[in-house]
C-alpha positions, 0 to 999 in steps of 0.5 A, spaced: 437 119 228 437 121 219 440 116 217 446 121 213 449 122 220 455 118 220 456 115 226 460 110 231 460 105 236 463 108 244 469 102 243 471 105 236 472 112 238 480 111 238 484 117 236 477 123 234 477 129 239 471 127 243 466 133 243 461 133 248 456 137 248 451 136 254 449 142 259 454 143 264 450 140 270 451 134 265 459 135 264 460 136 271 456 129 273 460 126 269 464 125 262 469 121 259 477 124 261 481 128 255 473 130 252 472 138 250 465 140 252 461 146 248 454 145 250 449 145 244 446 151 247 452 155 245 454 151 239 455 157 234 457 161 238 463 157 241 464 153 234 471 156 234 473 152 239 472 146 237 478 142 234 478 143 227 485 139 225 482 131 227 476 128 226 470 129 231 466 123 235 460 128 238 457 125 244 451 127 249 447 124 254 443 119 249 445 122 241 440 126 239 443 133 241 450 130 238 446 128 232 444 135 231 451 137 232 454 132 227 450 134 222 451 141 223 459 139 223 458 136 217 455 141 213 460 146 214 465 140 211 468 138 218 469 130 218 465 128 225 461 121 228 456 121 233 456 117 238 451 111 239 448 111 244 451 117 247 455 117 254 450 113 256 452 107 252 459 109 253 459 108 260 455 101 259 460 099 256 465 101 262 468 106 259 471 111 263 468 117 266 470 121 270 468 128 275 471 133 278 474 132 285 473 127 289 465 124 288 463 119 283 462 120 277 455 118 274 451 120 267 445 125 268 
């Protein structure tokens, strides 16, 4: 990762909207509850609805896709964070990921 994209640990997260930007097999797997899902793939085009009034913490499996994502984000002047380590980290930490229904959630 550039050293220029800031970053943040999974634990430090606190009030930012939590972009995640995996696929959407990944999502449905498993993702952290209240994240906003715009996958990388269709990031220009749905960049409207990523919020613009709070700061942005991006996550995707690892931090590379959200790393791109966040240097986009702050070239356009937004104030966003990648999440190191991505969710992969987040859930290692025992932070809470959910799916829908009733199966296990589980990070792809």
């Amino acid at each position: 990762m550039p050293p220029e994209v800031p970053s943040v640990d999974p634990r430090a997260v606190g009030d930012d909207v939590l972009l995640d930007v995996r696929q959407q097999d990944e999502w449905d797997a498993g993702h952290a509850p209240g994240a906003v899902h715009v996958p990388l793939s269709a990031f220009v085009e749905r960049l409207p609805e990523v919020p613009a009034d709070r700061p942005l913490s991006v996550v995707c499996r690892s931090g590379h896709r959200s790393a791109s994502a966040t240097a986009f984000l702050v070239a356009q002047g937004r104030v966003a964070r990648n999440v190191e380590g991505g969710m992969l980290a987040w859930a290692a930490l025992g932070l809470p990921v959910e799916a829908p229904g009733a199966r296990p959630a589980r990070i792809l």
